[in-house]
C-alpha positions as CSV (number, residue, x, y, z in Angstrom):
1,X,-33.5,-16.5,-14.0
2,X,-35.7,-18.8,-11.8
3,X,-35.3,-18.7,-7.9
4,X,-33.2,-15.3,-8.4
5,X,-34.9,-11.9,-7.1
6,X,-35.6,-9.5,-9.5
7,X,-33.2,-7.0,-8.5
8,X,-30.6,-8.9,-8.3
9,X,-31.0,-10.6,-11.6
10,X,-31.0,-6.9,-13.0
11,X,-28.4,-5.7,-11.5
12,X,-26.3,-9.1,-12.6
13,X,-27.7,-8.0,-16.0
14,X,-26.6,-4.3,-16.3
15,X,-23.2,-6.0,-15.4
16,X,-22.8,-8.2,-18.3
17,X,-22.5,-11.1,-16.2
18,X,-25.9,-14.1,-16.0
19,X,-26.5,-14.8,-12.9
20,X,-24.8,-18.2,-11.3
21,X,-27.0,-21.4,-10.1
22,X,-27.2,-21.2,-6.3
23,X,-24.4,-23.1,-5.5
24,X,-22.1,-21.5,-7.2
25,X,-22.0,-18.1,-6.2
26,X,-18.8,-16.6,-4.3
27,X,-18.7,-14.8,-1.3
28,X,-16.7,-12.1,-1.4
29,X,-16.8,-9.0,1.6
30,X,-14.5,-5.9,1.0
31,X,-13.1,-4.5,4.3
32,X,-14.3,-1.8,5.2
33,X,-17.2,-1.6,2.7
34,X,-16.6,2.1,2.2
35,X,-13.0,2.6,2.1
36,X,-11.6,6.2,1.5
37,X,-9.1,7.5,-1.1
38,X,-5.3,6.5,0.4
39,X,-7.1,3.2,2.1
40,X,-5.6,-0.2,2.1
41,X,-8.8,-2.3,2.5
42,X,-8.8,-6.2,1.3
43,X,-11.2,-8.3,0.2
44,X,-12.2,-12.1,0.8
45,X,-13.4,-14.3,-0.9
46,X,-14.8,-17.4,0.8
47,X,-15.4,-20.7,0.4
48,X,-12.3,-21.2,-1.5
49,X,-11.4,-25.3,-1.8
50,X,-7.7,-26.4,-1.7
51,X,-6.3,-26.4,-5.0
52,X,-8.6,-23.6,-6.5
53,X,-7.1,-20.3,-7.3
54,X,-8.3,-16.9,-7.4
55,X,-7.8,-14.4,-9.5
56,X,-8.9,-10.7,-9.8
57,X,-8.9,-7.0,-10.5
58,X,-9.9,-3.6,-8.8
59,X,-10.0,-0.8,-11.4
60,X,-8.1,-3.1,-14.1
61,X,-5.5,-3.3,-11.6
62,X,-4.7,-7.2,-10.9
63,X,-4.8,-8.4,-7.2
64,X,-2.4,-10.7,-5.5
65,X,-4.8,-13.3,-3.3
66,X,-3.3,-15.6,-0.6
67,X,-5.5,-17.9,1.6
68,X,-6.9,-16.9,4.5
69,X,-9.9,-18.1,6.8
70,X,-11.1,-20.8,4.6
71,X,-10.7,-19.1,1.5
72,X,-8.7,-16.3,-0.2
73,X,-7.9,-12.8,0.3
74,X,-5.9,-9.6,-1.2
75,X,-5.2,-6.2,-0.1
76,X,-6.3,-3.1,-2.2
77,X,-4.3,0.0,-2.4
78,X,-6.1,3.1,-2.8
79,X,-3.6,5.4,-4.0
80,X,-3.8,9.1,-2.7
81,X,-4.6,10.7,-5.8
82,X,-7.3,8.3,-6.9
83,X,-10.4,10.5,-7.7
84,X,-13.2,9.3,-5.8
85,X,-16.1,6.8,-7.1
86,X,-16.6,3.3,-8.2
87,X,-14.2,1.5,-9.9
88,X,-15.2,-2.1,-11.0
89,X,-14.0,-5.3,-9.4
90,X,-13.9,-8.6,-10.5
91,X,-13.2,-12.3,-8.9
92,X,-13.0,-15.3,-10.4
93,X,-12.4,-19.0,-8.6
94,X,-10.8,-21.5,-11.0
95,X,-11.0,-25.1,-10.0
96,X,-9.6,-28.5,-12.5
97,X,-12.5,-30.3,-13.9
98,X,-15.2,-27.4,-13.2
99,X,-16.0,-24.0,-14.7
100,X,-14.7,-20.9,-13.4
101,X,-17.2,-19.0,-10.4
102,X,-17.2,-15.2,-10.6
103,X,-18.5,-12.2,-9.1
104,X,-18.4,-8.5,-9.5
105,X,-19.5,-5.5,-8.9
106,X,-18.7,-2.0,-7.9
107,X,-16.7,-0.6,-4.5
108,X,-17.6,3.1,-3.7
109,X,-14.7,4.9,-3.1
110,X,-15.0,8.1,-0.8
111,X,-13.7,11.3,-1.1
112,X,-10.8,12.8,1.5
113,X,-9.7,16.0,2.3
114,X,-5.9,16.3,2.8
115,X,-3.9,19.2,4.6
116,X,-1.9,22.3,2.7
117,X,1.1,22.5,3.9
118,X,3.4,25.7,3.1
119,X,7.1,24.9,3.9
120,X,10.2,27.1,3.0
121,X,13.6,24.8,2.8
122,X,17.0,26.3,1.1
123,X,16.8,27.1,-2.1
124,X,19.1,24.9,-3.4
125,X,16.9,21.3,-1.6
126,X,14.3,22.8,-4.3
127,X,15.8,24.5,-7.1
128,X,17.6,21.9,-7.9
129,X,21.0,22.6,-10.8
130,X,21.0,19.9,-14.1
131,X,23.0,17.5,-12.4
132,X,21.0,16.7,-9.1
133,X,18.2,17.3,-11.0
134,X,19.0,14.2,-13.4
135,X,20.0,12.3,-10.0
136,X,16.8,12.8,-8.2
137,X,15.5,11.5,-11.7
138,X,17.6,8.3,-11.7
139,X,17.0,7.6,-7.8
140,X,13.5,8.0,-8.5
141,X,13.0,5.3,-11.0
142,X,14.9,2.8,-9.6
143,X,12.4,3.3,-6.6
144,X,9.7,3.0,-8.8
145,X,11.4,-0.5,-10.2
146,X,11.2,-1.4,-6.7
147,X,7.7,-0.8,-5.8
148,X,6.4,-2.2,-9.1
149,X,8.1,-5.8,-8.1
150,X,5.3,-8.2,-6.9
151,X,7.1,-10.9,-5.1
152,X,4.8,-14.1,-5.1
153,X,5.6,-15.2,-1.5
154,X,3.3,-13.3,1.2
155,X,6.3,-12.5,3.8
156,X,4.4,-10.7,6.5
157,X,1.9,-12.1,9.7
158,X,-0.4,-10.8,11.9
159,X,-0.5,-7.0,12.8
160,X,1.6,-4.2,11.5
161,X,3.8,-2.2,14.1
162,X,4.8,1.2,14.5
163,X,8.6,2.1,12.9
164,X,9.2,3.8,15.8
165,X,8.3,3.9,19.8
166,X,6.0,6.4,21.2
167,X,2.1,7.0,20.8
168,X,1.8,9.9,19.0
169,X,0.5,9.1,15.4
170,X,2.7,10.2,12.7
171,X,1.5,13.4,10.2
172,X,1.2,14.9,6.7
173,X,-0.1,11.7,4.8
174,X,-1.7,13.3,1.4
175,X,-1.0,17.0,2.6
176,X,-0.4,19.3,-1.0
177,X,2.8,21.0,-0.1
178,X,3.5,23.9,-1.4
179,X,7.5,24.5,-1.1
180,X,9.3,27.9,-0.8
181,X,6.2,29.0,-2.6
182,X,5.9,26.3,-5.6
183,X,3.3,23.7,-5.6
184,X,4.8,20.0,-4.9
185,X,3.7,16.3,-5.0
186,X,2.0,15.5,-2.3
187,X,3.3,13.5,0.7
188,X,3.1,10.6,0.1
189,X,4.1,8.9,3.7
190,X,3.5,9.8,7.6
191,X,6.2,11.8,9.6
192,X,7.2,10.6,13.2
193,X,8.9,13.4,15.1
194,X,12.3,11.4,16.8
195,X,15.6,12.5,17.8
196,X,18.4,11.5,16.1
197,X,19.2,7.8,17.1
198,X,15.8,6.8,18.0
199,X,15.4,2.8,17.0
200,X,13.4,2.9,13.5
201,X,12.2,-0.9,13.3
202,X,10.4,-3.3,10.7
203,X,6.8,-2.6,10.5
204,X,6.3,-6.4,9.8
205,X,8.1,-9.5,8.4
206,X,9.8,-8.8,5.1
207,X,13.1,-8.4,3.1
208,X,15.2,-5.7,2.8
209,X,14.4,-4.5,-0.9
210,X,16.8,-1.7,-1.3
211,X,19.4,0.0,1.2
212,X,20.5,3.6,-0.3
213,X,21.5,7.3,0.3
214,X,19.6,9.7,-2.3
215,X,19.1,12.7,-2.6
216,X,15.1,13.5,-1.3
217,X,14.9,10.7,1.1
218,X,18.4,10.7,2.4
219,X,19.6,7.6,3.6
220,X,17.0,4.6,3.3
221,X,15.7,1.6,3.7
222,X,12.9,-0.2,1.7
223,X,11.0,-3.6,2.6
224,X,9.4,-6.4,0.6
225,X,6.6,-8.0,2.4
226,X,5.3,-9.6,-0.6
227,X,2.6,-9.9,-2.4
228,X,2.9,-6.1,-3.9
229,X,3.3,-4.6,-0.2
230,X,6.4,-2.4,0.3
231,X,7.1,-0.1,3.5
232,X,9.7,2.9,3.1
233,X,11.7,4.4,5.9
234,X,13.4,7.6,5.1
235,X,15.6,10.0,6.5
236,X,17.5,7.4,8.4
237,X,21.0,8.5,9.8
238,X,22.2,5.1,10.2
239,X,21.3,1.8,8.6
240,X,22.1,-1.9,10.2
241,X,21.3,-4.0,7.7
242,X,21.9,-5.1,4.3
243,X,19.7,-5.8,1.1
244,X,18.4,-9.2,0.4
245,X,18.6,-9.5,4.2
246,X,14.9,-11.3,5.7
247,X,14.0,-9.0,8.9
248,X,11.2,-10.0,11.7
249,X,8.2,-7.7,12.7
250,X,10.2,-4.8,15.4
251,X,14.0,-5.3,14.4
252,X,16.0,-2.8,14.1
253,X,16.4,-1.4,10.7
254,X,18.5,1.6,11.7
255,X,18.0,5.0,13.5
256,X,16.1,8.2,13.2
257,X,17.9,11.0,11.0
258,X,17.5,14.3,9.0
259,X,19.5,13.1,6.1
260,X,18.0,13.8,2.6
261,X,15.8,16.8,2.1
262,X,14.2,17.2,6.1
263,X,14.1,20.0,8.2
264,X,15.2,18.1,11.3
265,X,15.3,14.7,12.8
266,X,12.2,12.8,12.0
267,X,11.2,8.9,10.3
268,X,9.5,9.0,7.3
269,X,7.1,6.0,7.1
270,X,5.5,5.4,3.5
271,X,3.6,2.3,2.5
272,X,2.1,1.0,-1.0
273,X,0.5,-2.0,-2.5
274,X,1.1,-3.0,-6.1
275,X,2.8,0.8,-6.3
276,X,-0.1,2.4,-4.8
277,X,0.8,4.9,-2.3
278,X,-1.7,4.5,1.0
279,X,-1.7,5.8,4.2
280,X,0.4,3.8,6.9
281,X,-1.8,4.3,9.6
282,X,-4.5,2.7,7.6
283,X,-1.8,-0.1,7.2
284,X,-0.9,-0.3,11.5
285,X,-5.1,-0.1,11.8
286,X,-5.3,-3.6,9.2
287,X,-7.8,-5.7,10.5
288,X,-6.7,-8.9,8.5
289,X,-5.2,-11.2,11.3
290,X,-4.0,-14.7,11.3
């Protein structure tokens, strides 16, 4: 290990990986450094030539990479109910005619406190009979079909936008909500209080994924911004437009509601990544520009 300082030749070691000749060695920088628990951060690798791909993992979960700033990058979804630590990543450059570079190491994970939230809805919006309870069911996997699609095209530029005007920052991302009593799943999106008609627009460039009416979020619309990034708006009393349908960053989607299981008019705004739920204002605070 000649020319590389002990401690980093130990700590490439207690890896499992020997340590690569000078010139070969990737740069990779995670945004932020620290992320918490329900963080989207992304990482970059460097250096990347044209022609070279990249592929990795966070946690054994594979990562989608698309170029950016001279070399390659790829968002990292933190779901909410990951437990706080330091799961492994891995990179790996592969090039024709040369072997593979590779890095990896650790990304500390930090812990986050999330809300309570007691709420008491009608009885029948929780305690639900066999029937709506098998519907809920159904609705709820083909969500789940749609969030586990990875689209390979990256659809989506520049800053995210809020769904809906105003400057008040939406609430009850992560909050443990206990219903009429009965411990739930946790939020898994950000509530923006709107009447009923407000504009509810595209967070960023996608396609429309799914346009439906069921029974928790009411009436709905889910976007495709490739790459493993989906953004949900819930709730919606009207919808204007239509699935397979490519939207821009601000259009119109459709307009605030209280369909679905809501106590009044409001948007819900969910994001995830590879079908990890993250906070959206993490999302609308993404640093990655181009």
């Amino acid at each position: 290990m000649r020319g590389v300082p002990a401690a980093l030749a130990a700590a490439l070691l207690l890896l499992g990986a020997p340590p690569a000749p000078a010139g070969d060695r990737l740069g990779v920088v995670w945004h932020p450094a620290r992320p918490r628990v329900g963080d989207v951060a992304w990482l970059h690798v460097k250096d990347v030539p044209d022609g070279a791909s990249v592929e990795g993992s966070v946690g054994g979960r594979p990562l989608a990479f698309f170029p950016y700033a001279g070399g390659q990058a790829a968002l990292v979804g933190l779901d909410l109910d990951l437990p706080p630590g330091a799961p492994a990543w891995r990179v790996a450059v592969l090039e024709a005619g040369r072997a593979p570079r590779a890095a990896r190491g650790r990304i500390q994970v930090r812990r986050r406190a999330f809300p309570v939230e007691r709420l008491t809805l009608p009885r029948a919006m929780v305690d639900l009979d066999p029937a709506t309870e098998e519907r809920a069911a159904a609705e709820g996997r083909r969500l789940g079909a749609v969030y586990r699609t990875i689209t390979p095209e990256r659809l989506w530029r520049g800053r995210f936008t809020r769904p809906v005007g105003g400057t008040e920052p939406g609430t009850g991302f992560g909050a443990r909500r206990i219903i009429n009593g009965q411990p739930r799943a946790p939020h898994s999106g950000t509530d923006y209080a709107a009447p009923r008609g407000t504009p509810a627009v595209a967070a960023n460039a996608g396609r429309v994924a799914l346009v439906a009416d069921f029974f928790f979020p009411g009436r709905l619309v889910v976007l495709d911004h490739g790459l493993g990034l989906h953004t949900l708006y819930f709730h919606l009393d009207s919808v204007t437009v239509a699935e397979g349908e490519r939207v821009e960053r601000g259009q119109t989607l459709g307009a605030v509601g209280a369909t679905g299981r809501a106590t009044g008019p409001h948007l819900h705004f969910g994001a995830l990544v590879a079908g990890a739920r993250i906070d959206p204002a993490a999302l609308l605070g993404l640093a990655l520009l181009d």
